[in-house]
KELONU-54531 format. One record per residue (C-alpha): residue number from 1; residue in three letters; y, x negated, z negated. Coordinates in nm, 4 decimals, always signed. Each point is the difference from the previous one (the first is absolute). Layout:
BEGIN
num=NUM | residu=ala | y=Y | x=X | z=Z
...
***
This chain:
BEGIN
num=1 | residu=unk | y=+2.1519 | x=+2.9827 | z=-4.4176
num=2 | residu=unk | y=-0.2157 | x=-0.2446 | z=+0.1156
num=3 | residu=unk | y=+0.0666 | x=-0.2365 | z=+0.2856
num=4 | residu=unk | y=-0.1437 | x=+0.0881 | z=+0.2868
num=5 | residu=unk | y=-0.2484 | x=-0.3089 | z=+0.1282
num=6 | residu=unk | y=-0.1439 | x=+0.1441 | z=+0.3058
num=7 | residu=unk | y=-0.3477 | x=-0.0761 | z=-0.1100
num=8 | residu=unk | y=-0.2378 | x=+0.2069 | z=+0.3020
num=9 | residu=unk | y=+0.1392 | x=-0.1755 | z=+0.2667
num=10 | residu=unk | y=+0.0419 | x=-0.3940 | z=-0.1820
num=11 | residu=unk | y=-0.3618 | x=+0.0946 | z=-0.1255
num=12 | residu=unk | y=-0.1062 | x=+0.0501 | z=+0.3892
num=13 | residu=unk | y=+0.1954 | x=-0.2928 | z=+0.1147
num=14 | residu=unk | y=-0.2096 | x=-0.2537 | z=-0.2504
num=15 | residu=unk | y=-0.2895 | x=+0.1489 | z=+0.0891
num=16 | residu=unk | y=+0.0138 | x=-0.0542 | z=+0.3318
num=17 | residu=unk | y=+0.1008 | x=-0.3500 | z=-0.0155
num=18 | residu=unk | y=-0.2910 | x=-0.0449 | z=-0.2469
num=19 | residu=unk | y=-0.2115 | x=+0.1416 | z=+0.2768
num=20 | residu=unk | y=+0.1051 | x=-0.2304 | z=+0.2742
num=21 | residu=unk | y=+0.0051 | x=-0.2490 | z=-0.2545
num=22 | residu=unk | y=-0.4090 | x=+0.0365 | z=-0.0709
num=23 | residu=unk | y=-0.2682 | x=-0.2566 | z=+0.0469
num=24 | residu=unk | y=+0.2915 | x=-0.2918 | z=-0.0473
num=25 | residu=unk | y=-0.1035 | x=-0.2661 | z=-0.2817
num=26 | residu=unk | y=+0.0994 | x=+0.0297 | z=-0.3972
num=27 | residu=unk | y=+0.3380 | x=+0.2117 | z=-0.1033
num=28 | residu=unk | y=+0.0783 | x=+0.0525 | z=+0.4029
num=29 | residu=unk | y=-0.2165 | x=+0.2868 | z=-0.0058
num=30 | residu=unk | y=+0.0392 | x=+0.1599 | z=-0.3292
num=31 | residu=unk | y=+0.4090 | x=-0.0793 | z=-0.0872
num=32 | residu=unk | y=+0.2049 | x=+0.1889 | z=+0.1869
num=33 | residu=unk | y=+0.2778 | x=-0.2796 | z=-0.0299
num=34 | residu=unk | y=-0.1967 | x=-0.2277 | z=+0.1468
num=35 | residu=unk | y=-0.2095 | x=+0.2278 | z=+0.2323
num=36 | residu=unk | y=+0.3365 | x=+0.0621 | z=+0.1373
num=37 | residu=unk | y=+0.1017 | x=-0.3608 | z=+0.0819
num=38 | residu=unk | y=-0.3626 | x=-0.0474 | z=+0.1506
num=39 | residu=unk | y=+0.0248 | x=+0.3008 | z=+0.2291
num=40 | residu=unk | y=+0.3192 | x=-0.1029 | z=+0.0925
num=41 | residu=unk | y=-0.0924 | x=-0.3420 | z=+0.1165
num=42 | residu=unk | y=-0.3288 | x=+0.1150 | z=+0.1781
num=43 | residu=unk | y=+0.2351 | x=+0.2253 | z=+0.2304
num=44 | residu=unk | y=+0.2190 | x=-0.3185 | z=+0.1008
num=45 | residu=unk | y=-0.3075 | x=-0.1761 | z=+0.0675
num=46 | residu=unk | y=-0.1440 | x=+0.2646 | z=+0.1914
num=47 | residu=unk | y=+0.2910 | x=+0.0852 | z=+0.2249
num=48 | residu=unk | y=-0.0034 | x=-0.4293 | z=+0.0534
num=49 | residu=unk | y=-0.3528 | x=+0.0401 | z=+0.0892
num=50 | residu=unk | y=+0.0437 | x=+0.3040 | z=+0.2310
num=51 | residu=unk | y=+0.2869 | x=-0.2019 | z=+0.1960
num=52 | residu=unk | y=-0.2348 | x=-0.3397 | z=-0.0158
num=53 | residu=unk | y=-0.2859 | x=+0.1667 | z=+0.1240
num=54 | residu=unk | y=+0.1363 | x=+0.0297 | z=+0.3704
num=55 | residu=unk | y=+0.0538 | x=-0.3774 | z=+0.0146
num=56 | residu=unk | y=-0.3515 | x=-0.0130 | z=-0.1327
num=57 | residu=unk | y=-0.1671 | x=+0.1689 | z=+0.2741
num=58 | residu=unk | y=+0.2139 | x=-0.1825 | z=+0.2744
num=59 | residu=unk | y=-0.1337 | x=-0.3106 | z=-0.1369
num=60 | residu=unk | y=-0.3555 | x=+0.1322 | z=-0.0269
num=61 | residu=unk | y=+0.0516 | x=+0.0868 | z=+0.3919
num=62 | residu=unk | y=+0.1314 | x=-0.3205 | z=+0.0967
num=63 | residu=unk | y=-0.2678 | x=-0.1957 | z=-0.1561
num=64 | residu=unk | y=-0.2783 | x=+0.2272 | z=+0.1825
num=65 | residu=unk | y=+0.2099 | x=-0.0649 | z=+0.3575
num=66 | residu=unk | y=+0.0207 | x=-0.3711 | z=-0.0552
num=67 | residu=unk | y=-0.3788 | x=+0.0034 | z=-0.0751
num=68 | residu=unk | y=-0.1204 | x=+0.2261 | z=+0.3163
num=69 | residu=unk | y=+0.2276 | x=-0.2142 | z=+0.1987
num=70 | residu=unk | y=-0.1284 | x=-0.3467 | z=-0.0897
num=71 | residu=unk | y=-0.2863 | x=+0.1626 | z=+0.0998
num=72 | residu=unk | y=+0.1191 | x=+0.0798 | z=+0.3293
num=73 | residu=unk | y=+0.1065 | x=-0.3444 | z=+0.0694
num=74 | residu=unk | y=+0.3784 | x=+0.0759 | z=-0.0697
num=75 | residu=unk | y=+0.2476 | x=-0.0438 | z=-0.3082
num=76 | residu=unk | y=+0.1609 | x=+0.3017 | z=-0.1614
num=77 | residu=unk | y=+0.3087 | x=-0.1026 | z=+0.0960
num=78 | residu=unk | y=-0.0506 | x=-0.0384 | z=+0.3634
num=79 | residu=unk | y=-0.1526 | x=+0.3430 | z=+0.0190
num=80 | residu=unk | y=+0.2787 | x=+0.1742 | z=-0.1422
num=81 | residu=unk | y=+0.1962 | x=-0.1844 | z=+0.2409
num=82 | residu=unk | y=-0.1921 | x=+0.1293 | z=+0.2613
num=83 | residu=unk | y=-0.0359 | x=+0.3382 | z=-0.1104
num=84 | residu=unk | y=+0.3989 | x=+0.0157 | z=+0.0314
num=85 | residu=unk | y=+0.0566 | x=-0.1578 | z=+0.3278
num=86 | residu=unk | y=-0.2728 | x=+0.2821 | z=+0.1165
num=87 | residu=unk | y=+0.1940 | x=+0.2431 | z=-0.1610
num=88 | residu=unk | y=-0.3087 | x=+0.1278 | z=-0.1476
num=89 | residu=unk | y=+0.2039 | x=+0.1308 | z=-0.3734
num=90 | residu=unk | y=-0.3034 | x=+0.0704 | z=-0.2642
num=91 | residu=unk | y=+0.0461 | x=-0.0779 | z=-0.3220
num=92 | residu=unk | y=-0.2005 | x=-0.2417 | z=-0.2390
num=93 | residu=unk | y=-0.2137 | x=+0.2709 | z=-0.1198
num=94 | residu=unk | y=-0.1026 | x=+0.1555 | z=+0.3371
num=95 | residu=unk | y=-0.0743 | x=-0.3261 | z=+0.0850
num=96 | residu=unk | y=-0.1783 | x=-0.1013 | z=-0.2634
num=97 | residu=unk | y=-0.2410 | x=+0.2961 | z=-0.0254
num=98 | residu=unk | y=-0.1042 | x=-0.0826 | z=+0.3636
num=99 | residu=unk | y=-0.0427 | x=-0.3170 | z=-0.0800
num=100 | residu=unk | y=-0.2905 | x=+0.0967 | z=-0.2788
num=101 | residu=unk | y=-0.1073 | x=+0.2823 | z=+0.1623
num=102 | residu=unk | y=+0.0350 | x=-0.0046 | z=+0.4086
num=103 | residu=unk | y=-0.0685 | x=-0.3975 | z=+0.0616
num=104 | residu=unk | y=+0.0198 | x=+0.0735 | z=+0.4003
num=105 | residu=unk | y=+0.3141 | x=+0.1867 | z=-0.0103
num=106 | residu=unk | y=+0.1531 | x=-0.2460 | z=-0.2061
num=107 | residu=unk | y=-0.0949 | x=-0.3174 | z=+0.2110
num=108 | residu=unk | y=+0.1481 | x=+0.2322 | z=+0.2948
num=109 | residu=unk | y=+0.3050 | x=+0.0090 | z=-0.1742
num=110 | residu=unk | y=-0.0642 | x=-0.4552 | z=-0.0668
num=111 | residu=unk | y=-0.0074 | x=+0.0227 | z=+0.4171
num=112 | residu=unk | y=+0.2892 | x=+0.1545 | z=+0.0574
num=113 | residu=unk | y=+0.1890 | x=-0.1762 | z=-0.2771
num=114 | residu=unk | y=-0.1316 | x=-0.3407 | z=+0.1867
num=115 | residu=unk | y=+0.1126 | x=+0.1159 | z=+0.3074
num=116 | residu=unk | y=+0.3451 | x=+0.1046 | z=-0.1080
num=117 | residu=unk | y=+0.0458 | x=-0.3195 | z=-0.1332
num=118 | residu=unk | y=-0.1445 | x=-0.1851 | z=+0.3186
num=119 | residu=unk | y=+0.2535 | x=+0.2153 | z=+0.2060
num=120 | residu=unk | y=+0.3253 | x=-0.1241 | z=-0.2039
num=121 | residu=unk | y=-0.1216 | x=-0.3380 | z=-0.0616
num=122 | residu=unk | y=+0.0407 | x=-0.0245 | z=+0.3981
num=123 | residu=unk | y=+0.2950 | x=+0.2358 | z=+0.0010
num=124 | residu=unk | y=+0.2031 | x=-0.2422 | z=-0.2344
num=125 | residu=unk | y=-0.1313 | x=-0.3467 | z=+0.2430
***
């Protein structure tokens, strides 16, 4: 009796490796033993990438803030500051959308930030 190799379901396995494994360079694409190693390192890379990606976009945000608010005559810094001790709690993106997209709500929010900051400054003296 022969043995038994359970050739349908290997044969499925490789293939679909070899199908996440196409448009890669040379033997990645077309050997399934190295298609297989590829694949597998693309997946670490993209669950990295997925995880990276959020500290991306804060950055992005920050930059944009610090930007609209040397505009506005303040540091990005001092206008978190200020947005705290107003207890006004929006996050970096909120903020930075307004900042490209409302420019007079945003220097509202600059005001307020100033005047928070004003308000402790004398607070603390």
């Amino acid at each position: 009796m022969p043995r038994a190799t359970n050739s349908p379901a290997s044969r499925k396995r490789r293939k679909k490796v070899l199908k996440y494994a196409k448009g890669y360079f040379g033997n990645k694409s077309k050997l399934y033993r190295y298609a297989k190693e590829a694949v597998q390192h693309a997946w670490q890379y993209a669950y990295a990438a997925r995880r990276k990606k959020k500290g991306d976009f804060r950055s992005l945000w920050i930059i944009r803030l610090n930007a609209a608010c040397r505009n506005a005559g303040i540091s990005y810094s001092r206008f978190m500051e200020g947005l705290k001790a107003a207890n006004i709690s929006l996050d970096r993106k909120v903020l930075s959308d307004l900042a490209i997209r409302d420019e007079v709500a945003f220097n509202a929010l600059v005001v307020k930030a100033q005047d928070a900051l004003k308000t402790k400054a004398s607070a603390k003296a």
